[in-house]
C-alpha positions in Angstrom: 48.1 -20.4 -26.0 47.7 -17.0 -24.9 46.1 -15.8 -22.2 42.6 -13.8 -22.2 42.6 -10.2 -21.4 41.3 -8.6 -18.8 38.3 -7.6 -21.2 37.9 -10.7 -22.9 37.6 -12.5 -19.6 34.8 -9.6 -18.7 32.9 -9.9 -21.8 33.1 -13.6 -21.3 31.3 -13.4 -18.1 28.6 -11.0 -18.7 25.2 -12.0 -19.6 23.4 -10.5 -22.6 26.7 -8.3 -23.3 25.6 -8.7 -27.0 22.9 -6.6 -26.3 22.5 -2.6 -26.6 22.1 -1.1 -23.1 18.7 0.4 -22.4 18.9 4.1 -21.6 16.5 5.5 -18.7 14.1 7.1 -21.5 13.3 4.1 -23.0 13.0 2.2 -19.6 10.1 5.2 -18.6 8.4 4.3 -21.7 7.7 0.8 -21.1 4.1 0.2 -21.4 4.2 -2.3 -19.1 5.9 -0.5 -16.1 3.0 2.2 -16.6 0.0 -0.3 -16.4 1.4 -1.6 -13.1 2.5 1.7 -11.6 -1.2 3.1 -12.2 -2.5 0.2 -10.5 -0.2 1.4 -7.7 -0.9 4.9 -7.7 -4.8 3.4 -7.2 -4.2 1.5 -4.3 -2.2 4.7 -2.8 -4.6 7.2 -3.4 -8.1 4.4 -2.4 -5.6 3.8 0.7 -6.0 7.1 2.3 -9.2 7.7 1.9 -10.8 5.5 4.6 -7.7 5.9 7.1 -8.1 9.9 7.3 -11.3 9.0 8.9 -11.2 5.8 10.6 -9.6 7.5 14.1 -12.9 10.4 14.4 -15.1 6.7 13.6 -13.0 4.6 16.5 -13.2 7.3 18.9 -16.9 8.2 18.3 -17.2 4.2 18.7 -15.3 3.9 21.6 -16.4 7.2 23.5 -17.5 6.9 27.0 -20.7 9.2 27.7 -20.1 8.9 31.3 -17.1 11.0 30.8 -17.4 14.9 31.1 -14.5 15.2 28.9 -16.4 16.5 26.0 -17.9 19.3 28.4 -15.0 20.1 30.0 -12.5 20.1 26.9 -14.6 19.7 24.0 -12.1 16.6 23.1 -13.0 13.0 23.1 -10.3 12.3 25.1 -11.3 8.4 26.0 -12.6 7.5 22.7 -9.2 8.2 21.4 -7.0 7.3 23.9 -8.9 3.7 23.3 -9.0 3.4 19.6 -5.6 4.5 19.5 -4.9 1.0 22.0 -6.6 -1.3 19.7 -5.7 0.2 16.4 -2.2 -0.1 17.3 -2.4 -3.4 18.8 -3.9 -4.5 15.5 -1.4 -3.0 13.5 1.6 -4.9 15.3 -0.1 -8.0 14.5 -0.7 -7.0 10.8 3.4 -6.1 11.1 4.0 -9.5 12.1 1.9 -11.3 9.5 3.0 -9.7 7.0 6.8 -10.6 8.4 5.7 -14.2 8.3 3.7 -14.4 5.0 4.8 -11.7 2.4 8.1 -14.0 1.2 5.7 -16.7 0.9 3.5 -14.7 -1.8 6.3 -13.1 -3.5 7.2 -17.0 -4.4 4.2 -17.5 -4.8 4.1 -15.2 -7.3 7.2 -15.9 -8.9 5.5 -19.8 -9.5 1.4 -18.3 -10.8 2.1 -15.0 -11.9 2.2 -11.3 -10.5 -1.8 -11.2 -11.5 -3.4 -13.5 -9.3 -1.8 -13.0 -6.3 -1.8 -9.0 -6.4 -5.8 -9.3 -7.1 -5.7 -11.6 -3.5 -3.7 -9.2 -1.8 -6.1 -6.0 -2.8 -8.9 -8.3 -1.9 -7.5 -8.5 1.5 -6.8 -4.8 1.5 -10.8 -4.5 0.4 -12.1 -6.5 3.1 -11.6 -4.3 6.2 -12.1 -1.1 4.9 -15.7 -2.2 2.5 -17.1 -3.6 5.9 -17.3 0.1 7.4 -19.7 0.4 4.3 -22.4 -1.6 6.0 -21.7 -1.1 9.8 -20.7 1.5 12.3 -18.8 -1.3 14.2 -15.4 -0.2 14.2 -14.4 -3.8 15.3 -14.8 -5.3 12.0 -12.2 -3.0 10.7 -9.7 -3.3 13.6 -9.9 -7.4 13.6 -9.9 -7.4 9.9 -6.9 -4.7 9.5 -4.5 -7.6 10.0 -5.4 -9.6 6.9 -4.7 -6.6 5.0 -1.3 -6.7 6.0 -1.1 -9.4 3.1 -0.8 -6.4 0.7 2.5 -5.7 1.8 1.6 -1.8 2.7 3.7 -1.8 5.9 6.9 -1.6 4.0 5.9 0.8 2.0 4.8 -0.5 -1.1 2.6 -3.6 -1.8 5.4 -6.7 -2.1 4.0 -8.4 -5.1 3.9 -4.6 -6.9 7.1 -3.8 -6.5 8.4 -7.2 -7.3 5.7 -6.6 -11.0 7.9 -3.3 -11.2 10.9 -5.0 -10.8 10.2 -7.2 -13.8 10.0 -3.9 -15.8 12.9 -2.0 -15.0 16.2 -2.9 -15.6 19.0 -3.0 -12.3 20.6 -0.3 -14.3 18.1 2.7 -13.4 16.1 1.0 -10.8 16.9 3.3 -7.9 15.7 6.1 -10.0 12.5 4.4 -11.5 12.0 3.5 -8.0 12.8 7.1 -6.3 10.1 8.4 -9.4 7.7 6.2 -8.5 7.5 6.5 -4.7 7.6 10.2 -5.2 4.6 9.5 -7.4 2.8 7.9 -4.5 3.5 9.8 -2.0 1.8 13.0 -4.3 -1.2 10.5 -5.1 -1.2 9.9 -1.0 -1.7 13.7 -0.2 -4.3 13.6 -2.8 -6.3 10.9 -1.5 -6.4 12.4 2.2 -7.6 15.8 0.9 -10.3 14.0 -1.6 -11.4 12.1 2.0 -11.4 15.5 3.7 -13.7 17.2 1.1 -16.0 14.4 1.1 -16.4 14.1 4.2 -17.4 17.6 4.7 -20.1 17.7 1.7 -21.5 13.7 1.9 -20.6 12.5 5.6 -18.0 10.8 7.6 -19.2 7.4 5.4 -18.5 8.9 2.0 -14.5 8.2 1.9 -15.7 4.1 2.8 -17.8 4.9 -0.8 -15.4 5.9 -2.9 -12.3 3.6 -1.8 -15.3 0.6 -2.7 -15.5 2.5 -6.0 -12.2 2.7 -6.4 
């Protein structure tokens, strides 16, 4: 009996070798990966729009009127100096959540479906930022910025999204589906700080909080 080839042996081991390989074209026009990566360019760009803001908000909050600061140097120099404490205090504790929680949804996703749990992780994203809607108490955001952790932002991309992507793209062109798409964010980003900046300047510091809820 004759031994297999070196081929033979290869073909032997590969799954779906039978199959035609999928060129990078035809992975760009899956429906699919497009429905998903504009659900991601959504959260990028509604992202932005209350964080340009937020710091003038927590150091307006935070501002001490005993200081002469804004006399002497026109610059709230205490208001930001404090907002800039808590904000990243409550940002190390969203890091650490997310460390000790985001494997647990992507398996949980894996087990009910991409679906549910990215709707529960962009309702945790919604909850800080729609409370500045209804209050000027920056503390509300800051204790709730944590939760929104959840949504796997820190690491760049939302966990359970990029695990949806995944699912669409095969390992063959991945790094430059991926390289495209974070590009794509990263425009849509931009985008969504200047939108905050230009509503801010015709409807008010509170329009940005608006439109993300809109969003």
């Amino acid at each position: 009996m004759e031994a297999p080839t070196a081929k033979e042996s290869m073909d032997a081991t590969l799954l779906y070798n039978d199959e035609q390989p999928v060129s990078i074209k035809d992975s760009l026009c899956n429906r699919k990966l497009w429905k998903i990566t504009m659900y991601g360019m959504f959260i990028a760009f509604a992202f932005r729009l209350p964080a340009i803001v937020m710091p003038i908000l927590g150091a307006k909050y935070f501002a001490d009127d005993s200081s002469d600061d804004n006399d002497t140097t026109g610059c709230n120099s205490k208001g930001n100096a404090t907002y800039a404490m808590w904000n990243s205090l409550c940002s190390c504790i969203g890091g650490a959540v997310g460390f000790l929680f985001e494997s647990y949804l992507g398996r949980l996703s894996d087990a009910y479906g991409r679906k549910i749990i990215m709707a529960l992780t962009w309702f945790a994203l919604f909850l800080g930022n729609a409370s500045m809607c209804l209050t000027n108490n920056v503390w509300f955001y800051l204790i709730l910025f944590p939760v929104s952790s959840l949504a796997g932002l820190f690491s760049g991309m939302p966990t359970v999204l990029a695990s949806a992507l995944s699912d669409c793209v095969p390992p063959k062109h991945k790094t430059i589906i991926f390289a495209l798409l974070f590009g794509m964010a990263g425009f849509v980003s931009i985008l969504g700080s200047v939108t905050a900046a230009v509503l801010t300047n015709i409807f008010g510091i509170k329009a940005p909080f608006y439109a993300f809820v809109i969003t």
